[in-house]
N, C-alpha and C positions, 0 to 999 in steps of 0.2 A: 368746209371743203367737201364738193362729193367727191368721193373714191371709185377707181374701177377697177373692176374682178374681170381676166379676164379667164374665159374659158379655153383650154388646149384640146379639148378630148377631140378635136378633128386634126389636129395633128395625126395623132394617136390613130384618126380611122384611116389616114393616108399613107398610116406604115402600115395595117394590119389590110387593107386593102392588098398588098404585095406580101407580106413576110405572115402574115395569119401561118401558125402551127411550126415557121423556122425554115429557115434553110441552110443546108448547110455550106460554111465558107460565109455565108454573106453577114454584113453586119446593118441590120434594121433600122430602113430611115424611112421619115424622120423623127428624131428622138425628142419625144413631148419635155422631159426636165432640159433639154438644151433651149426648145424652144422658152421655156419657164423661167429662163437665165434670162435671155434677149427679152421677156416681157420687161421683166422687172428692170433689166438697165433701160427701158425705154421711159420707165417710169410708172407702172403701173402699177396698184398697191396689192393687189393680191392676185392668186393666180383658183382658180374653178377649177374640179375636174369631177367626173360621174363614173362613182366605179358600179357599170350595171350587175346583172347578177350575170348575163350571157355575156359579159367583157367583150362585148363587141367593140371595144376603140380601146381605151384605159385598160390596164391590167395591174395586177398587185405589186405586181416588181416595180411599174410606175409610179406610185402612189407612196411605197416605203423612199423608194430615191428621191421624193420632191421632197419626203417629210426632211431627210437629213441635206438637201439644198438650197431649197430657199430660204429666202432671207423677211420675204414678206408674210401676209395672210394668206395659209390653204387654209380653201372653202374644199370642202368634200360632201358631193350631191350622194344622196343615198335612199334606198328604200329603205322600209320597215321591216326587215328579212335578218333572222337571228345569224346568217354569217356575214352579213355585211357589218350590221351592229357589232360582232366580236372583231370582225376586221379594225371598224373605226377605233375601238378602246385599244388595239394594239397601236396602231399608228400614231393614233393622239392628234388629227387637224384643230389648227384654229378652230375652226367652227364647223359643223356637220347640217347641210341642208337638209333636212326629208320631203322626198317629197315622190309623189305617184308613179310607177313604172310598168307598163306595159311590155310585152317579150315582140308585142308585132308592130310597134310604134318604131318610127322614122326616129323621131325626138320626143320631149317631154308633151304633152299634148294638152294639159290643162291641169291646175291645182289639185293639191293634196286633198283630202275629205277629212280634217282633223277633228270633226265632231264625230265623224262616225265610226272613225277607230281610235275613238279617242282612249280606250282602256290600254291597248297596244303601246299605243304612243305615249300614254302616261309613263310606262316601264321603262320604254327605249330612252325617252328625255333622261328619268330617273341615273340610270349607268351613264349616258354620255357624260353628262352632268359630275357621276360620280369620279369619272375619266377626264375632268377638268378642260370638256369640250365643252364652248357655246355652243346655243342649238339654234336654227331656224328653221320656221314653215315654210312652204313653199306651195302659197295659197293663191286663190282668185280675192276680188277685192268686194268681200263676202262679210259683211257684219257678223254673222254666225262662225263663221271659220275664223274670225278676227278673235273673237271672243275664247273661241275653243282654244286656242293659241296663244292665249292671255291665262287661261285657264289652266294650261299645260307648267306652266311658268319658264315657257320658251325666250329666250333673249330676245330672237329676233325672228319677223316674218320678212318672207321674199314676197313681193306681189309679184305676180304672173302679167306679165305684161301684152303679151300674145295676142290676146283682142287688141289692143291698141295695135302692134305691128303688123295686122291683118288689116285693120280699116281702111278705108277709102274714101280719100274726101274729107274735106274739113270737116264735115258738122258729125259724120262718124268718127274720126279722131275726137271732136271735142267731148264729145260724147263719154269716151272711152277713160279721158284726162277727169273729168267731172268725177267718173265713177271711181278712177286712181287715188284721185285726190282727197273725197271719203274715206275710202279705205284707211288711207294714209292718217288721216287727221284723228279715226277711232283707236286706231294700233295706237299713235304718239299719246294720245290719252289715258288710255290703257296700262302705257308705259311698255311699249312694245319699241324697241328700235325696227329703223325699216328700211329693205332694199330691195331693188325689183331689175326683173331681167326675165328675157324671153322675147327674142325676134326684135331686138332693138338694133337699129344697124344707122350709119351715116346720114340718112335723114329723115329717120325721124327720132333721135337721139335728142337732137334741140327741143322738139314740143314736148318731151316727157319732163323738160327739167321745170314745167311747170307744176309737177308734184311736189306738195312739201313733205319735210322731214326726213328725206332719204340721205342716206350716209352711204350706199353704194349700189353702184348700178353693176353687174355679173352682165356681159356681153363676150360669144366668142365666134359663132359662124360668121359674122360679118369681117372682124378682124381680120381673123384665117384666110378668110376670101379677099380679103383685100391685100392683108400682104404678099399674095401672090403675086402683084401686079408693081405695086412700092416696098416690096421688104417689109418682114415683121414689125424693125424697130419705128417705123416710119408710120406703119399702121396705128400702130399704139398713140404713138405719138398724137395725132390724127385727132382720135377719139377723145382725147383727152383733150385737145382744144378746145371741141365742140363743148364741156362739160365745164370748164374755165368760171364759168361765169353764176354758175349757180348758186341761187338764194341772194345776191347782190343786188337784184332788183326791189 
C-alpha cells in the first residue's frame, strides 16, 4: 500500500501571514496540529512539516504539540544546521528528512548534495540515529547521491519529484518517470527504502504511481489549496483515491 504524508507547513504560512510576532487578544489561526488532527481522520498516514531555520510557516511550539498529538507518522523536514539538529533529538519525529535550504527560496528548490557534505551529514545521521530517529535524503534521482545515501546508512531517501511536477507534455513527463524510476530501482537495491514528493498535486499524482518501490508519497501545497474549495477532510480523502491503486498492476 502506498502511504501519504501530508504536508501542513502552509497552513502554518496562512496564520503567520496575519498573526507573524502576536497579537494581542487574538487567538492564531489557523492552527497547523488541528489541521494535523483532520488529516489523519481523513485517513492519512502521516503528517510533513519543515521547521526552517527563519520559521517562516512552522514554529517550535508547532512541532513539540504535533509530537505529543498525533497519532500517526511525523516526518520532520530539516537542514543540516546544529540547532535544528539539537531541536530534532529533543522532539524525537518518526523520521527526520534532510534536506537543502535556502533563506531566499519560495520552497525547497532541488535536492540535497549528500556527496558533498557528506562528512556533516555522516555526524548528523550518526545522533539522529543515536535519537532513535529514522533518517531520510531528500535527493534528485542521481546515482551518485543514491549511493552517498546508501553510504550514510540512511533509512530512507525522498526523490525530488519537482522535474516531473514541472514537465510538460507527455514525452517530458515520461521522461521524468524513466529517470524516477532508476532512481528508484538503485535505492531498492541498495536497500534504501523510498519516498518522493515535491510539486505532486491532482494530476499528475496518477503518472508517478508508475514508479516502483515507493512506500510514500509527502504532498501538501496541492492539498491545502484544494481544501479551500472542498474542506480539508475531503481534500485528503481525494488524494488518496488517486493513490488506491498502486503497484496492483
Amino acid at each position: 500500500m502506498l502511504k501519504l504524508g501530508v504536508n501542513i507547513d502552509h497552513v502554518a504560512t496562512i496564520r503567520q501571514a496575519r498573526y507573524k510576532g502576536g497579537h494581542e487578544g487574538a487567538i492564531p489561526e489557523p492552527n497547523p496540529v488541528w489541521a494535523a488532527v483532520q488529516v489523519e481522520l481523513a485517513g492519512a498516514h502521516g503528517i510533513t512539516v519543515h521547521l526552517r531555520e527563519d520559521r517562516r510557516h512552522m514554529q517550535d511550539r508547532d512541532i513539540r504539540l504535533l509530537r505529543q498529538t498525533i497519532r500517526t507518522n511525523l516526518n520532520l523536514e530539516m537542514a543540516d544546521v546544529p540547532e535544528i539538529v539539537a531541536f530534532a533529538e529533543e522532539v524525537k519525529p518518526d523520521e527526520a528528512c534532510l534536506v537543502p535550504e535556502k533563506r531566499t527560496e519560495v520552497t525547497t528548490e532541488g535536492g540535497l548534495d549528500v556527496r558533498g557534505a557528506f562528512t556533516s551529514l555522516k555526524k548528523t545521521v550518526a545522533r539522529l540515529h543515536k535519537s532513535g530517529i529514522a533518517v531520510s535524503m531528500f535527493i534528485d534521482a542521481d546515482e551518485t547521491q543514491i549511493k552517498a545515501s546508501a553510504d550514510l546508512d540512511a533509512e530512507f531517501i525522498e526523490l525530488h519529484t519537482g522535474r516531473y511536477g514541472n514537465a510538460r507534455g507527455e514525452i517530458a513527463q515520461a521522461a521524468e518517470i524513466k529517470r524516477l524510476t532508476k532512481g528508484a530501482v538503485l535505492a531498492h537495491k541498495l536497500g534504501l527504502r523510498v519516498n518522493a514528493g515535491h510539486g505532486l498535486n491532482y494530476q499528475n499524482t496518477p503518472g508517478i504511481l508508475a514508479v516502483p518501490h515507493l512506500e510514500t508519497l509527502n504532498t501538501g501545497h496541492s492539498i491545502i489549496s484544494r481544501s479551500i474549495f472542498v474542506g480539508l477532510h475531503q481534500a485528503v480523502r481525494e488524494m488518496l483515491e488517486l493513490m488506491k491503486d498502486y503497484g496492483r498492476a
